[in-house]
Backbone as numpy.savetxt, mean C-alpha at the origin, in Angstrom:
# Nx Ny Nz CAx CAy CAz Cx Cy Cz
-17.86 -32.18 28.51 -16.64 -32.59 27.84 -16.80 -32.52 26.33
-18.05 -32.68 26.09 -18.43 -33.01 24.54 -18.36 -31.47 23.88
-18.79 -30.42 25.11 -18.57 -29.24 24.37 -17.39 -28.66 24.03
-16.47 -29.22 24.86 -14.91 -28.67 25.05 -14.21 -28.61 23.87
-14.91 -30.61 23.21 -14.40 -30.98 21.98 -14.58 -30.39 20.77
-15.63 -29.93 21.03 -16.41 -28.65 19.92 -16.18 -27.49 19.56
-15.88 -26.72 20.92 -15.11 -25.82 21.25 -13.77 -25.66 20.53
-12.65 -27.29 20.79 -11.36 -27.03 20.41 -11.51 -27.18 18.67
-12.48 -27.90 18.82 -12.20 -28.03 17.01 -12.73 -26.88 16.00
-13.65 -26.15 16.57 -13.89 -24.79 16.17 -12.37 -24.00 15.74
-11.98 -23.96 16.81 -10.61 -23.32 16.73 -9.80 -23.43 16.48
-9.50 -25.05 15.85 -8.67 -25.47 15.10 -9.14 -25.62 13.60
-10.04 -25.28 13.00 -10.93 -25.18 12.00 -10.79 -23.80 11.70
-11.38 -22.84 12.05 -11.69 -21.23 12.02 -10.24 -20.56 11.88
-9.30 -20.28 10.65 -8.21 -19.53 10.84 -8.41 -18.01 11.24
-9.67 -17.70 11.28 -9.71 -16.09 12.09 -9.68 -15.96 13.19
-10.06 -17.47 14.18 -10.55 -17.41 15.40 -9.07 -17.61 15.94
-8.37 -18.53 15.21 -6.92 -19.03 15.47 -5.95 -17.70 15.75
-6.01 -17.20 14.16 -5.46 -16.17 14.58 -5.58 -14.59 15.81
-7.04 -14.81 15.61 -7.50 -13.97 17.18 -7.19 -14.21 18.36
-7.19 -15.78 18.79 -6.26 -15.80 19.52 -4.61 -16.37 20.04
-4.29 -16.31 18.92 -2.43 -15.99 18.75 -2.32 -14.81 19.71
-2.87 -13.78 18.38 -2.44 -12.41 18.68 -2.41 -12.03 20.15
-4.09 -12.39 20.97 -4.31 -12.52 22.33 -2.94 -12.77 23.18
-3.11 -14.25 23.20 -1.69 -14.30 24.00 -0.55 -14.15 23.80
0.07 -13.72 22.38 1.43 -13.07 22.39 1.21 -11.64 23.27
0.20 -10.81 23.14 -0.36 -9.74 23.83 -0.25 -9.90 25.43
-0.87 -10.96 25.50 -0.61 -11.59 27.27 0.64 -11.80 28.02
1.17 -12.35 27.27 2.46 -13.12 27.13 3.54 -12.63 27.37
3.68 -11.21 26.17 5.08 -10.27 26.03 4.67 -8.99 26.61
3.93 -8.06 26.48 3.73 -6.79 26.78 3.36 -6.62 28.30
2.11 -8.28 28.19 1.47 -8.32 29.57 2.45 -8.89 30.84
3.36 -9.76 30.33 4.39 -9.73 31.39 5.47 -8.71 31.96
5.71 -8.10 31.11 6.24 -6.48 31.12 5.74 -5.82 32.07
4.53 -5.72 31.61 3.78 -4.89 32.65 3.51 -5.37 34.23
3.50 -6.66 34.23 2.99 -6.97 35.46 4.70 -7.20 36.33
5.30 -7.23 36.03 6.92 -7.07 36.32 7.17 -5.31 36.45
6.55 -4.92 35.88 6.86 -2.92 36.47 5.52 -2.46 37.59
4.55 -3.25 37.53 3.27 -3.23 38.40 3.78 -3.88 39.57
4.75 -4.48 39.81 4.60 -5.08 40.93 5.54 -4.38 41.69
6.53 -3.88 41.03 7.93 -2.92 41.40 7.44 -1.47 41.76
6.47 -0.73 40.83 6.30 0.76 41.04 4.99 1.37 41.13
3.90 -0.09 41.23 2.71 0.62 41.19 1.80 0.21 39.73
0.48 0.10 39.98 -0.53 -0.19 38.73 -0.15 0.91 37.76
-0.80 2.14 38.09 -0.51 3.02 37.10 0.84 3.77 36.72
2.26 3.63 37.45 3.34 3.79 36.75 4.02 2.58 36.16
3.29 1.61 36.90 3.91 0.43 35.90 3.40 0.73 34.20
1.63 0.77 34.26 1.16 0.84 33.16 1.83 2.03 32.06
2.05 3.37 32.48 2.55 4.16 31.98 4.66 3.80 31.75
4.90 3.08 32.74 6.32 2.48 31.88 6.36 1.50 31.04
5.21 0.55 31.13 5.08 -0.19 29.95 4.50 0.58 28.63
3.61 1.01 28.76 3.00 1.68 27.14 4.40 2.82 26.74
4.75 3.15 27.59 5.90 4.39 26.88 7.13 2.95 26.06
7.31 2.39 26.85 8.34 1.33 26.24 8.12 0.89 24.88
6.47 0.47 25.31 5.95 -0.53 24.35 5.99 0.19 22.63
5.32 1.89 22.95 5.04 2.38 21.44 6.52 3.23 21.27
7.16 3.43 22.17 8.99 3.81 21.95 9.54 2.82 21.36
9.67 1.85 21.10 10.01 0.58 20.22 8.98 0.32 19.00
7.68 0.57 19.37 7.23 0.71 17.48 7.26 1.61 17.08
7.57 3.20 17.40 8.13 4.04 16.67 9.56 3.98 15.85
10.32 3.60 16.60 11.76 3.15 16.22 11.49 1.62 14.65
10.77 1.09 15.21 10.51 -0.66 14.68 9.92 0.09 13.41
9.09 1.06 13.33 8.34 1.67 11.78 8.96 2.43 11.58
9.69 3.42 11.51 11.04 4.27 11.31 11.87 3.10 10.17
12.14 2.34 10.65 12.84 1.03 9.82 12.09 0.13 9.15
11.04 -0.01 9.18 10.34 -0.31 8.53 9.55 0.26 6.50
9.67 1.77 7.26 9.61 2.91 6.63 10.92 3.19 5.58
11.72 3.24 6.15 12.85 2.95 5.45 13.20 2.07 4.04
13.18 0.64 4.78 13.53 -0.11 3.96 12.48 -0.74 2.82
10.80 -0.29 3.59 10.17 -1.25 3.15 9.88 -2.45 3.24
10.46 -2.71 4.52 9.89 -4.04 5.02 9.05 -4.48 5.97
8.64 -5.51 6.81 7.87 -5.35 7.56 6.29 -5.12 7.67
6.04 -4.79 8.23 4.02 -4.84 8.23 4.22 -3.56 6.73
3.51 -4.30 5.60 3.61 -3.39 4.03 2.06 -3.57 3.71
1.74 -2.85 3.36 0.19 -2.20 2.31 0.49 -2.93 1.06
-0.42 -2.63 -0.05 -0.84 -3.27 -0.92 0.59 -2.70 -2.22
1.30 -3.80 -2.95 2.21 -3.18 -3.94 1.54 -2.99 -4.85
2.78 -1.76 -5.50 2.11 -1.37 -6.71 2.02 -1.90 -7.79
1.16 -1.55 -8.79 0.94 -2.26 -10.18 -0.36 -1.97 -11.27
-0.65 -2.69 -12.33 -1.31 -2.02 -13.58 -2.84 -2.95 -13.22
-3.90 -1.95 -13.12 -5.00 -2.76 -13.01 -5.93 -2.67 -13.95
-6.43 -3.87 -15.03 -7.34 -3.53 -15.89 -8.69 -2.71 -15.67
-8.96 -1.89 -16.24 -9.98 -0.84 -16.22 -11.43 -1.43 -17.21
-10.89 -2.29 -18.36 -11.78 -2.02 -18.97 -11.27 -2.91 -20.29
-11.78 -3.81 -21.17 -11.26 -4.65 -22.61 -12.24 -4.47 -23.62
-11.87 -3.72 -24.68 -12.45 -3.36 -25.51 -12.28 -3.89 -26.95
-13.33 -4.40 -27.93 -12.62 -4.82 -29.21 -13.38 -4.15 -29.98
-12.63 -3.61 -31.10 -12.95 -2.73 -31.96 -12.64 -1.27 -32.00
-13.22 -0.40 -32.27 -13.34 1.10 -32.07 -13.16 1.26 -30.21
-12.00 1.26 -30.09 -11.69 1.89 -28.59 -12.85 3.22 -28.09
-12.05 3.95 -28.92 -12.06 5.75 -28.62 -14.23 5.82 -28.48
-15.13 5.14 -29.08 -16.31 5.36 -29.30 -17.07 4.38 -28.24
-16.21 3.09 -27.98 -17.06 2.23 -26.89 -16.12 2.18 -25.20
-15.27 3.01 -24.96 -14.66 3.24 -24.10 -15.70 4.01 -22.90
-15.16 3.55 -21.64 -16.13 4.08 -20.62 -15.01 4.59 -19.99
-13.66 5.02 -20.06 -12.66 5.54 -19.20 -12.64 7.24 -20.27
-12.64 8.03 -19.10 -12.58 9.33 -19.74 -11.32 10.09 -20.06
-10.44 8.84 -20.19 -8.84 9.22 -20.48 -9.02 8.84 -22.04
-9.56 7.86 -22.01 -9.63 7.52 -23.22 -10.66 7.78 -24.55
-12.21 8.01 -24.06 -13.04 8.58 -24.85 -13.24 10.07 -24.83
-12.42 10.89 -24.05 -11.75 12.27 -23.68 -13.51 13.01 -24.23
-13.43 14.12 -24.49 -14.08 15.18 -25.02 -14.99 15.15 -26.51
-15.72 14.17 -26.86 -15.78 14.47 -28.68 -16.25 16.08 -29.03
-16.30 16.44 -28.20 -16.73 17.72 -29.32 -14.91 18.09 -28.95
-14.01 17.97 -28.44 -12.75 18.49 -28.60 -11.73 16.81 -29.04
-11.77 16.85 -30.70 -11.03 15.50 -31.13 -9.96 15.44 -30.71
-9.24 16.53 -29.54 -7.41 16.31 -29.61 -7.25 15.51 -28.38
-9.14 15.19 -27.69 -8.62 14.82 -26.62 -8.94 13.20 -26.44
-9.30 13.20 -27.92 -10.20 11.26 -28.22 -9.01 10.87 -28.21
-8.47 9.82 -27.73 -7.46 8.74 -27.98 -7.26 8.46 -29.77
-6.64 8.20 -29.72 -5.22 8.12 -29.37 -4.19 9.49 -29.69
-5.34 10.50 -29.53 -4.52 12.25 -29.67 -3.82 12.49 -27.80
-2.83 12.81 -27.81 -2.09 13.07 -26.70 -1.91 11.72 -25.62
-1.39 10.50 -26.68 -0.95 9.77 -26.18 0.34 8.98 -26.65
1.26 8.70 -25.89 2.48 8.05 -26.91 2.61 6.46 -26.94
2.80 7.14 -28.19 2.92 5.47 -28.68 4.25 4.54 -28.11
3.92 3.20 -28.03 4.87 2.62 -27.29 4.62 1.18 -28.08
6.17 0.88 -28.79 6.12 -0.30 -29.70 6.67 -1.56 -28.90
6.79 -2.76 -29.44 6.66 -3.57 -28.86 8.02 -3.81 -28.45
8.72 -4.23 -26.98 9.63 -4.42 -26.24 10.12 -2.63 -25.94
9.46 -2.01 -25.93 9.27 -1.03 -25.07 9.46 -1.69 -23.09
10.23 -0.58 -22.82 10.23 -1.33 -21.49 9.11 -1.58 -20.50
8.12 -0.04 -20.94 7.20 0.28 -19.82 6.02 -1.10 -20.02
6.06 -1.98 -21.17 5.38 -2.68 -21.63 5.47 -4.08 -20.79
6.75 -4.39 -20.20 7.06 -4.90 -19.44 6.44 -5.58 -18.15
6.02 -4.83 -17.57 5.21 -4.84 -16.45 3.87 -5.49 -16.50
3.13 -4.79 -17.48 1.85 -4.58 -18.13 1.17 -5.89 -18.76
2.21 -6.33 -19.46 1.57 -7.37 -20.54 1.45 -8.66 -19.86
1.88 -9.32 -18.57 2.12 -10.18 -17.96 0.09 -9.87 -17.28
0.26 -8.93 -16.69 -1.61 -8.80 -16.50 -2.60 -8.79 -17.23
-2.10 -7.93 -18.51 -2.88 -8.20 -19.48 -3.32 -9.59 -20.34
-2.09 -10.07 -20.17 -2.66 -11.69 -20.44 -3.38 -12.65 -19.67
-3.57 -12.31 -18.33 -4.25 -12.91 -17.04 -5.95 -12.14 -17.37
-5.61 -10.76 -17.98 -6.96 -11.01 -18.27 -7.87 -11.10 -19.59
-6.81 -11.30 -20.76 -7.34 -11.28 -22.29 -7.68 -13.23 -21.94
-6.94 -13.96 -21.02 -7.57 -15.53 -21.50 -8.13 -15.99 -19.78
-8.67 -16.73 -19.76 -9.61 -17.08 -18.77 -8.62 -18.20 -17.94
-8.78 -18.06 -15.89 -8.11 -18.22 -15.39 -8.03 -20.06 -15.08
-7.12 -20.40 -14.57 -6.59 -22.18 -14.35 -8.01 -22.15 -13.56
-8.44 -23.47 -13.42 -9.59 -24.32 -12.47 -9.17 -23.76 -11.19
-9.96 -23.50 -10.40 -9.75 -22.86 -8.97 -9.38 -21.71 -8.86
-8.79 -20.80 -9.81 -7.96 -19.27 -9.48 -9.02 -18.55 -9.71
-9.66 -17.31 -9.25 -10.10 -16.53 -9.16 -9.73 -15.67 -10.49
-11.01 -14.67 -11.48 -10.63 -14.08 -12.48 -9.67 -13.31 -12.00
-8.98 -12.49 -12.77 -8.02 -11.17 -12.00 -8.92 -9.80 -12.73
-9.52 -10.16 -13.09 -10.53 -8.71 -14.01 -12.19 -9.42 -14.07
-13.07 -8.25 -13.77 -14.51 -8.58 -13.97 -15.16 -8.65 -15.54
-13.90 -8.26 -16.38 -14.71 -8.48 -17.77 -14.19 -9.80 -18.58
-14.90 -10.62 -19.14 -14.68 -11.62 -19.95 -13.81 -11.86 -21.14
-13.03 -12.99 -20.78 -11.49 -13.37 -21.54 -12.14 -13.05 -22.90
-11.41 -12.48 -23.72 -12.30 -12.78 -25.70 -11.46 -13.68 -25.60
-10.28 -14.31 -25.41 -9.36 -15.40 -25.95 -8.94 -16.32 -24.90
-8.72 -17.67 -25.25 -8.60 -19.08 -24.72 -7.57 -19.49 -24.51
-6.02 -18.37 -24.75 -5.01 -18.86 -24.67 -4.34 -17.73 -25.29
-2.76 -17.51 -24.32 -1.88 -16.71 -24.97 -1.59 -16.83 -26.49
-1.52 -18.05 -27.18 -1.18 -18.23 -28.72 -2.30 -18.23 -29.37
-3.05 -17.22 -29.11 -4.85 -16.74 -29.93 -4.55 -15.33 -30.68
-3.26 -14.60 -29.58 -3.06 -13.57 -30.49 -2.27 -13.05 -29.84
-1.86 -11.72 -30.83 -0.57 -11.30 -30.99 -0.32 -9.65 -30.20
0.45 -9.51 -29.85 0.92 -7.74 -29.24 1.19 -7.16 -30.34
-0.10 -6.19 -30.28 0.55 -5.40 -31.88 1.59 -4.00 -31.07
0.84 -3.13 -30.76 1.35 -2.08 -29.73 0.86 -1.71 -28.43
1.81 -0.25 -27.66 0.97 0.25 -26.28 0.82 1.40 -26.58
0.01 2.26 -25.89 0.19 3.61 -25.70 0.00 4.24 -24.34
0.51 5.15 -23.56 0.07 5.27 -22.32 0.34 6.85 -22.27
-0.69 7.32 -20.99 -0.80 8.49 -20.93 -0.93 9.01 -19.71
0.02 10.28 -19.27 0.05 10.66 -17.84 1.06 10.13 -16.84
0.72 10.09 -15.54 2.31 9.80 -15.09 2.76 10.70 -14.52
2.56 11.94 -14.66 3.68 13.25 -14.82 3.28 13.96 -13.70
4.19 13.69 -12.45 3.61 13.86 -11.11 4.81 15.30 -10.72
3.69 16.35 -10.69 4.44 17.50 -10.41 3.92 18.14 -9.08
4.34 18.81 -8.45 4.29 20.10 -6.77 2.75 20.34 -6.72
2.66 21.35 -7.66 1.57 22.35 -7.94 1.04 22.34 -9.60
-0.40 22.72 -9.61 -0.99 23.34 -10.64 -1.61 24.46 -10.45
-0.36 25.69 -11.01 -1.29 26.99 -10.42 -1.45 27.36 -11.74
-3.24 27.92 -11.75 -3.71 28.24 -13.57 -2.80 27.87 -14.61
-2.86 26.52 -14.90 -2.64 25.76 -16.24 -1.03 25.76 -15.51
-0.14 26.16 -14.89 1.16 26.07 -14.99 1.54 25.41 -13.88
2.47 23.93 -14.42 2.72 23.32 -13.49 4.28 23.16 -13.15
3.90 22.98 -11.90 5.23 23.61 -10.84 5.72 22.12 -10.81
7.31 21.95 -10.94 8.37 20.52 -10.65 9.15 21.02 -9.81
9.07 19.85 -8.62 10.73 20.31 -7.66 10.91 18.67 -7.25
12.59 19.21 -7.71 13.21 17.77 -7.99 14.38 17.91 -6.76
14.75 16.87 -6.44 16.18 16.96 -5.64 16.52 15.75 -6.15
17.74 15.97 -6.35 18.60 15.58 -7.85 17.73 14.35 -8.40
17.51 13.08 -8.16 16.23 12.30 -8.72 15.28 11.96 -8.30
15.08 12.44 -7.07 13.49 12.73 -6.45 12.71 13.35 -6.79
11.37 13.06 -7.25 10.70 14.27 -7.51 9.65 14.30 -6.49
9.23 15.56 -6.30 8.68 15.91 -4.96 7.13 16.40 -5.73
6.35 15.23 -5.00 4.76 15.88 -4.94 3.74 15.65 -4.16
2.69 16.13 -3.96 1.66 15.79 -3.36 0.77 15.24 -3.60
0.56 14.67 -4.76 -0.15 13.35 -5.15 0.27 12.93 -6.36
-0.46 11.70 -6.59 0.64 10.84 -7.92 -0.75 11.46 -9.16
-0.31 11.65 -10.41 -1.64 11.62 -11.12 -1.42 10.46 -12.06
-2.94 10.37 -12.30 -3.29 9.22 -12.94 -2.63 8.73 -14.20
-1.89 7.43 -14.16 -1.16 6.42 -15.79 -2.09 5.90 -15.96
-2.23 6.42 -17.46 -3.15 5.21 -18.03 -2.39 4.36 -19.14
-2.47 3.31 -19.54 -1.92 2.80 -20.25 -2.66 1.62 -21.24
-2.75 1.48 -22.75 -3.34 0.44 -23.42 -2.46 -0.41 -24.29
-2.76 -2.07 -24.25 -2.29 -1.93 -24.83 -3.01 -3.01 -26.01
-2.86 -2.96 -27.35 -3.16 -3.29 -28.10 -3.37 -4.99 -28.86
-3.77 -5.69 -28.78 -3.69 -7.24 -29.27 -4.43 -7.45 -30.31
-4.11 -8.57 -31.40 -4.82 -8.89 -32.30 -4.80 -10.21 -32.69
-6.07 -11.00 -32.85 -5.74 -12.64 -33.27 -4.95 -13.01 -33.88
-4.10 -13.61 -34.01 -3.34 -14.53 -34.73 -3.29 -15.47 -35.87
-2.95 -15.78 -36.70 -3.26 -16.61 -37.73 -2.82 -17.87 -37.44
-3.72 -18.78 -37.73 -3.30 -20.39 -37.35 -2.13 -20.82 -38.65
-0.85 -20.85 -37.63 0.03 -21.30 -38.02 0.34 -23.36 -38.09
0.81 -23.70 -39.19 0.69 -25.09 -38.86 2.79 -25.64 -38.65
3.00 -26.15 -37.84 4.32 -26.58 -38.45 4.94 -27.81 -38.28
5.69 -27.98 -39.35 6.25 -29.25 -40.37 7.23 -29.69 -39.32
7.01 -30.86 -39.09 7.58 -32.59 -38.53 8.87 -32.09 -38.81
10.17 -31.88 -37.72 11.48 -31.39 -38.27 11.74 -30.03 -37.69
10.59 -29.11 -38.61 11.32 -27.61 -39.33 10.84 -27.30 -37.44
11.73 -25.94 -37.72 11.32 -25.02 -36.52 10.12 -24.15 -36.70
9.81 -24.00 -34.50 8.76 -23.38 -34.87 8.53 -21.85 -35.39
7.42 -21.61 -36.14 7.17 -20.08 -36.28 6.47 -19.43 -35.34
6.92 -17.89 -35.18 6.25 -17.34 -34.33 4.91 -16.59 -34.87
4.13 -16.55 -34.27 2.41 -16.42 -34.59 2.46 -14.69 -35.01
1.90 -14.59 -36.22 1.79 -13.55 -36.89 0.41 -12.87 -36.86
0.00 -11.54 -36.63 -1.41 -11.19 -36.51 -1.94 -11.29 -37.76
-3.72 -11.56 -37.71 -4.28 -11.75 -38.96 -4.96 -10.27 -39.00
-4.48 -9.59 -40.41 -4.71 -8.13 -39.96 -6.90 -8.40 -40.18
-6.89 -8.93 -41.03 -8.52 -9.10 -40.98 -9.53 -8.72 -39.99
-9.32 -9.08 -38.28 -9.60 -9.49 -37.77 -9.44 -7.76 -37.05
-10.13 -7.12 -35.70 -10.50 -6.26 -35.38 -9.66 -6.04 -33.88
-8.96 -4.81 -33.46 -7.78 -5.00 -32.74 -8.84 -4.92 -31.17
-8.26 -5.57 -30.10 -8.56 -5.65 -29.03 -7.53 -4.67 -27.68
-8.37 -4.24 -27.69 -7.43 -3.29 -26.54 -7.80 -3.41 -25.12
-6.70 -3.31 -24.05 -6.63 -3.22 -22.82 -6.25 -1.93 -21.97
-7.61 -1.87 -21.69 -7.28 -0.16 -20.72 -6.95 -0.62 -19.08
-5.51 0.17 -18.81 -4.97 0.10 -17.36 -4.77 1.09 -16.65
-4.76 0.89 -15.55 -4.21 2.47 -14.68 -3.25 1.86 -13.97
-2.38 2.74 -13.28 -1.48 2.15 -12.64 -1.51 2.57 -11.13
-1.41 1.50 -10.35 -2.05 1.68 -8.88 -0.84 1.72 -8.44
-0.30 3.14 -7.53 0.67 3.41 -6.48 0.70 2.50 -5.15
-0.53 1.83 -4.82 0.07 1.00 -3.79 0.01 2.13 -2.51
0.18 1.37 -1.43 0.47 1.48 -0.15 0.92 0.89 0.63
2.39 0.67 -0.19 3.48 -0.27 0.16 3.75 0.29 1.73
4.04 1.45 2.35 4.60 2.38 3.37 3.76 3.34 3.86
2.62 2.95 3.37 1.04 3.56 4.59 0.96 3.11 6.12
1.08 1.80 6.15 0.56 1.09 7.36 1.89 1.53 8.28
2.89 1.57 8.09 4.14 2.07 8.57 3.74 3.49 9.04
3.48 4.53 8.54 3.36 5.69 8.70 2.45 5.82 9.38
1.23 5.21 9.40 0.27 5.10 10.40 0.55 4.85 11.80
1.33 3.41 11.57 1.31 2.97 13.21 2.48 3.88 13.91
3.42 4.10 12.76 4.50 4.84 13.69 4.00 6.33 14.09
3.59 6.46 13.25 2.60 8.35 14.00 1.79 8.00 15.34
0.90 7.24 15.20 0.25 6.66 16.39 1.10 6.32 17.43
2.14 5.20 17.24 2.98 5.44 18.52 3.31 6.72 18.79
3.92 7.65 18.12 4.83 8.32 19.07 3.71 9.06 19.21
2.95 9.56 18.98 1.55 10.66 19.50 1.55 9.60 21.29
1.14 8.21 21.21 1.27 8.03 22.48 2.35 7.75 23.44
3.62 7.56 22.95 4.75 7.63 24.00 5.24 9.15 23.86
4.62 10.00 23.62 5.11 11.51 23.39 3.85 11.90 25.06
2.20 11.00 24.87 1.86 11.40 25.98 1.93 11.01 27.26
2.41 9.66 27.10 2.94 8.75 28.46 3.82 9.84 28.96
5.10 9.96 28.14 5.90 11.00 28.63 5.70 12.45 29.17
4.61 12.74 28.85 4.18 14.31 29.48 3.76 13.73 30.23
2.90 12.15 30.76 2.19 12.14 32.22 3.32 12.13 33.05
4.68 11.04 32.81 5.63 10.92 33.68 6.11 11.98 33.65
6.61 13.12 33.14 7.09 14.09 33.18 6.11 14.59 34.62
4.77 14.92 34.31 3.45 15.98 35.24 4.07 15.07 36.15
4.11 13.85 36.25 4.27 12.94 37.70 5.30 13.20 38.88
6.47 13.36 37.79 7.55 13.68 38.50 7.62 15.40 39.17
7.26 16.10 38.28 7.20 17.48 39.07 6.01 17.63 39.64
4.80 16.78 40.19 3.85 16.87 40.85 4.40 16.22 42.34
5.52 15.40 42.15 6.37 14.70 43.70 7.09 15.98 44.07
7.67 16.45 43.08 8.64 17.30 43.30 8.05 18.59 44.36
7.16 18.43 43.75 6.05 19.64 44.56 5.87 19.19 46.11
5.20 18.62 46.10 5.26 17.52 47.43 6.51 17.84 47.89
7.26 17.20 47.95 7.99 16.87 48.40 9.05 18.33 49.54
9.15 19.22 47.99 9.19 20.54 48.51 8.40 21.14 49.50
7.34 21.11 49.56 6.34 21.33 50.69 6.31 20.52 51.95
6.90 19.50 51.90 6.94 18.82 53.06 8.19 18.97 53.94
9.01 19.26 53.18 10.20 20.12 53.97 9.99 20.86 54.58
10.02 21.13 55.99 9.97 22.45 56.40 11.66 23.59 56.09
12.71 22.87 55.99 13.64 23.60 55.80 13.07 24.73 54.38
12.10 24.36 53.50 12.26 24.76 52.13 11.64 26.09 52.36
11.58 26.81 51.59 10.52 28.47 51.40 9.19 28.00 50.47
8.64 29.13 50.42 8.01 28.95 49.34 8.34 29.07 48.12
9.33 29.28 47.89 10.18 29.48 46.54 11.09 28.12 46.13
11.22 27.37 47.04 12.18 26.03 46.61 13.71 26.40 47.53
13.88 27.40 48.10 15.01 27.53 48.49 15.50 27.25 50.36
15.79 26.76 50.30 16.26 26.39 52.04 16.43 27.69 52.90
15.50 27.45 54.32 15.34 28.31 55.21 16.78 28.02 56.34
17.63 28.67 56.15 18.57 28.55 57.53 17.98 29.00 58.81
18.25 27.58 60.06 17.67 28.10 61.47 18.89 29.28 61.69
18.33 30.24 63.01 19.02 31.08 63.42 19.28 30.47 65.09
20.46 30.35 65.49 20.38 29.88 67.18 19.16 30.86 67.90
19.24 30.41 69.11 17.71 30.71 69.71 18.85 32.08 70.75
């Protein structure tokens, strides 16, 4: 009895074990009653084969819509992931090769073939909300969101000077240097995303003091002080992977349930024909002749 108790509290303790077995008996429960309700009517193995055709004919359909809308069992969303926080000379202590490009070719050191992007820029938008999760160090209990160390103790330490970002530009083909775009009217059509990089620029702040009354000022950079930059890429996500997965997988197997019931049925058919003696060997009915 004492183990039972051990047993249940394991499992009320352990949310993997919990959830292992949820899943179990919804499995038991819904699919497995299905089945044992067509097993008892037509047989083990055409029951089994009318349940699995049912079962992945409804998650094909269920990820189809899923696929669609984007809802439902979803992969990881997209968004800007720090690469890398640098203060000082970017272009010389940079370990991203978007950004410390080529030195023996200077057009390709940062900040050459990158655009500049000033502040309330939209694309900046997105960006700066992470970038501040990882320029200051996270609440008691939260996990860092970046492996490199906050330089600053607080959003009002310093200031957004600018961004710049580079790439993005997701085209068909690259055949020798010339790249191929096919659009349908705002779709653009490709076979892989290429790499955004994006930085963006911060600088300390000057300790502002303010007067009993007056309003506050907003924190001005102290140019003195040496600019801090944030290198990002931007992660596409696999919002509509897991969708595409399971729904390919179903229908690959209710596409083969269906060729067995299909073989099944013209394997009776066969039979059946043969057991006729009225039939030929061709399928066609033998008329008696009176004697």
């Amino acid at each position: 009895m004492l183990a039972v108790v051990h047993a249940l509290s394991a499992i009320t303790w352990d949310p993997q074990l919990r959830g292992f077995l949820i899943v179990l008996t919804a499995v038991v429960v819904l699919p497995g009653s299905v089945y044992l309700l067509l097993a008892t009517n037509n047989g083990l193995r055409l029951g089994f084969l009318l349940a699995v055709a049912g079962l992945t004919g409804w998650l094909f359909v269920l990820n189809v819509v899923w696929l669609g809308y984007g809802i439902g069992y979803k992969g990881s969303a997209n968004g800007w992931i720090v690469k890398e926080i640098v203060t000082g000379d970017l272009a010389g202590h940079s370990a991203v090769r978007a950004v410390a490009g080529n030195p023996a070719d200077p057009s390709t050191v940062f900040p050459n073939g990158w655009h500049f992007l000033p502040t309330g820029n939209p694309l900046l938008a997105p960006a700066v909300p992470v970038a501040d999760k990882a320029l200051t160090p996270p609440a008691a209990g939260v996990a860092p969101s970046s492996a490199f160390p906050a330089p600053f103790t607080s959003t009002q330490d310093y200031v957004l000077i600018s961004g710049y970002d580079k790439g993005g530009h997701n085209y068909l083909v690259n055949l020798f240097g010339y790249k191929i775009f096919w659009r349908i009217r705002h779709h653009q059509m490709f076979i892989k995303h290429q790499p955004h990089y994006l930085v963006i620029r911060v600088q300390p702040s000057v300790k502002s003091i303010t007067l009993a009354g007056a309003a506050a000022t907003l924190p001005s950079a102290d140019n003195t002080k040496p600019l801090t930059s944030v290198v990002m890429q931007r992660n596409v996500g696999s919002l509509r992977l897991p969708p595409i997965l399971l729904g390919t997988s179903s229908l690959i197997i209710f596409l083969l349930t269906c060729f067995q019931l299909h073989e099944r049925d013209k394997a009776i058919e066969r039979r059946r024909k043969g057991s006729d003696p009225g039939l030929t060997g061709s399928g066609e009915r033998r008329e008696l002749q009176p004697a």
